[in-house]
C-alpha positions as CSV (number, residue, x, y, z in Angstrom):
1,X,-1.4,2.2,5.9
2,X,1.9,2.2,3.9
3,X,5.2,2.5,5.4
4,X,8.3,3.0,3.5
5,X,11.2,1.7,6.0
6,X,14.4,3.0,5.2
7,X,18.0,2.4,6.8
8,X,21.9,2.8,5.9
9,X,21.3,6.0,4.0
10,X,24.9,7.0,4.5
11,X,24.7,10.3,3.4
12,X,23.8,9.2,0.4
13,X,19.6,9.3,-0.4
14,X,19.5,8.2,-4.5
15,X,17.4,10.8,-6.3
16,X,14.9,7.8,-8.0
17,X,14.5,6.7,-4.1
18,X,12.5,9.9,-3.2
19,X,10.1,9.6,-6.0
20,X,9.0,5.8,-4.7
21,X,8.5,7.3,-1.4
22,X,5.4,9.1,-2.6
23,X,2.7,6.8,-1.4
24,X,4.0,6.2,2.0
25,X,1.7,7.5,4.8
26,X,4.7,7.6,7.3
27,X,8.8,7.1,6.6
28,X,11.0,4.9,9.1
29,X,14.3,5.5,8.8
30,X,16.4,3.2,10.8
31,X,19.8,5.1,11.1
32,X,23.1,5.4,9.7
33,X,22.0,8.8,7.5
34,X,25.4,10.2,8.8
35,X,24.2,14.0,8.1
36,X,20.7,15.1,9.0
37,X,21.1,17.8,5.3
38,X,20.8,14.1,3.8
39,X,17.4,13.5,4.7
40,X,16.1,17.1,3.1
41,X,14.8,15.7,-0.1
42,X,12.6,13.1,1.4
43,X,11.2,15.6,4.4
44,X,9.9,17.6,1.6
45,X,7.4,14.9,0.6
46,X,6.0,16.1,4.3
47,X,5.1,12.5,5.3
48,X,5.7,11.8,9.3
49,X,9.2,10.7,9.9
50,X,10.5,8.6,12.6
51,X,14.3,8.0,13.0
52,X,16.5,6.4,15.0
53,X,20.3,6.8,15.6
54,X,22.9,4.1,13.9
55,X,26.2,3.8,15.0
56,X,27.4,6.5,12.0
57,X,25.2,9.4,13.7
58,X,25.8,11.5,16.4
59,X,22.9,13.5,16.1
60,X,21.1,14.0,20.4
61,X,17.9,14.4,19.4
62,X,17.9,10.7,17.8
63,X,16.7,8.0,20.0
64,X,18.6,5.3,19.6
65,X,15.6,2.9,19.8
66,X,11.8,3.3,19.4
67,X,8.4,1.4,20.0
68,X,5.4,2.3,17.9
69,X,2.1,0.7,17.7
70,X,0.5,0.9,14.7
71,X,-3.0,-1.9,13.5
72,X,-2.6,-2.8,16.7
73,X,1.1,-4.4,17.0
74,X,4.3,-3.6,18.5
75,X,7.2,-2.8,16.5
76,X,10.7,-2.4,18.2
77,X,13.2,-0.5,16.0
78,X,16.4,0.1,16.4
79,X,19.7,0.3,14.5
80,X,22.0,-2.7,15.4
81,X,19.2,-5.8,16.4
82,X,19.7,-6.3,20.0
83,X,20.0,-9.7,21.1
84,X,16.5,-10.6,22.1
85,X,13.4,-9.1,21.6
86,X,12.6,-6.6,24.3
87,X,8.9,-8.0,25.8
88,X,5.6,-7.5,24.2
89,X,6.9,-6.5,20.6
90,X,5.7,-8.0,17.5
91,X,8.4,-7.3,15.2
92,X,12.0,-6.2,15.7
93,X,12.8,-4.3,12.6
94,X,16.7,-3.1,12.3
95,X,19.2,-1.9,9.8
96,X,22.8,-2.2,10.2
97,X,23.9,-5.6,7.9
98,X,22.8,-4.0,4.6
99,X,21.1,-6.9,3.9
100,X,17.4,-7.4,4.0
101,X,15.6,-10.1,5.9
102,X,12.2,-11.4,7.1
103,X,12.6,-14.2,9.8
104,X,10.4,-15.4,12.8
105,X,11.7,-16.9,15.5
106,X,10.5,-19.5,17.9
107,X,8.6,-16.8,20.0
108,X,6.9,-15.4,17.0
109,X,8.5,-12.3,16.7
110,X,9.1,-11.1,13.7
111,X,13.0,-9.9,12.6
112,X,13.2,-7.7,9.6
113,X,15.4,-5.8,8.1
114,X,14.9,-3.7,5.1
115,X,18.5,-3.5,3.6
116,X,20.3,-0.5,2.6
117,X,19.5,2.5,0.2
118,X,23.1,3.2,-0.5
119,X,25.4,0.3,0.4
120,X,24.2,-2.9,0.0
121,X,26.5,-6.0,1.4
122,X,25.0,-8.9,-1.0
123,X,25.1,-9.3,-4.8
124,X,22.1,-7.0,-5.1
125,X,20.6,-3.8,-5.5
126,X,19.8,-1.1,-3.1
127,X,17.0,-1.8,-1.1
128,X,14.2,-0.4,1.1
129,X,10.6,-1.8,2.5
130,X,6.6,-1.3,2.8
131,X,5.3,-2.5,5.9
132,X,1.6,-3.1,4.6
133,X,-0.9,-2.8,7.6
134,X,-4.9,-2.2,8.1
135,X,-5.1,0.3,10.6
136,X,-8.4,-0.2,11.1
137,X,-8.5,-3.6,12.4
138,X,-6.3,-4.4,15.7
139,X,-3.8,-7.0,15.2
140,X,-4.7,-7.7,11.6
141,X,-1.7,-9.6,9.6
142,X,0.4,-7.0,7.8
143,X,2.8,-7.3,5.2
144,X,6.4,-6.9,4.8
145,X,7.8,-6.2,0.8
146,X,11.4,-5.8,0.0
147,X,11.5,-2.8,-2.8
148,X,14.6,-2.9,-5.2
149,X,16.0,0.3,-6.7
């Protein structure tokens, strides 16, 4: 299972993003789109979306955190990373900083971050992420790959 993780969108999607999107079995956006009309273009590849509310959106219907389980492992995601991990996730994966990141810390939970599409804070390029896992085998090691536009 490939998923594309997205976050700090701004409003802004870049028109070579959408294409890269293709493959992706599901889309994780992680908030900050600003305007819902700015995720048209990628709903169109009709892939299952998930979002979650950054602290640019107003939009109700937008949790502001999720858990999903997919291969068998938690993942907690939410805009801004809260503090500590909330109990029994594998991996807290957030947006917000505009920077990506992979770290684990001393519990074993993973911290990722996938960057931004629009607004990267680092001498870099725009960014997004595949989360890489085997569906078919619980709790199978799964992979995390920064994508530069």
């Amino acid at each position: 299972m490939r998923i594309a993780v997205i976050s700090d969108s701004h409003n802004q999607v870049p028109g070579h993003l959408v294409p890269l999107l293709e493959p992706a079995d599901e889309i994780w956006h992680l908030g900050d789109v600003t305007d819902p009309k700015a995720l048209v273009e990628i709903e169109l590849l009709n892939k299952p979306m998930v979002v979650v509310a950054g602290n640019c959106d107003g939009w109700p219907s937008w949790p502001l955190r999720r858990q999903l389980k997919r291969g068998g492992h938690v993942f907690h995601l939410e805009h801004i990373a809260p503090l500590r991990p909330p109990r029994g996730v594998d991996a807290v994966i957030n947006g917000h900083t505009h920077v990506p990141d992979d770290k684990t810390d001393q519990f074993g939970v993973r911290w990722l971050n996938p960057g931004s599409v629009s607004e990267p804070r680092y001498k870099g390029p725009p960014s997004f992420a595949w989360l890489i896992l085997d569906e078919t085998r619980d709790r199978a090691p799964y992979t995390w790959e920064i994508t530069f536009l």
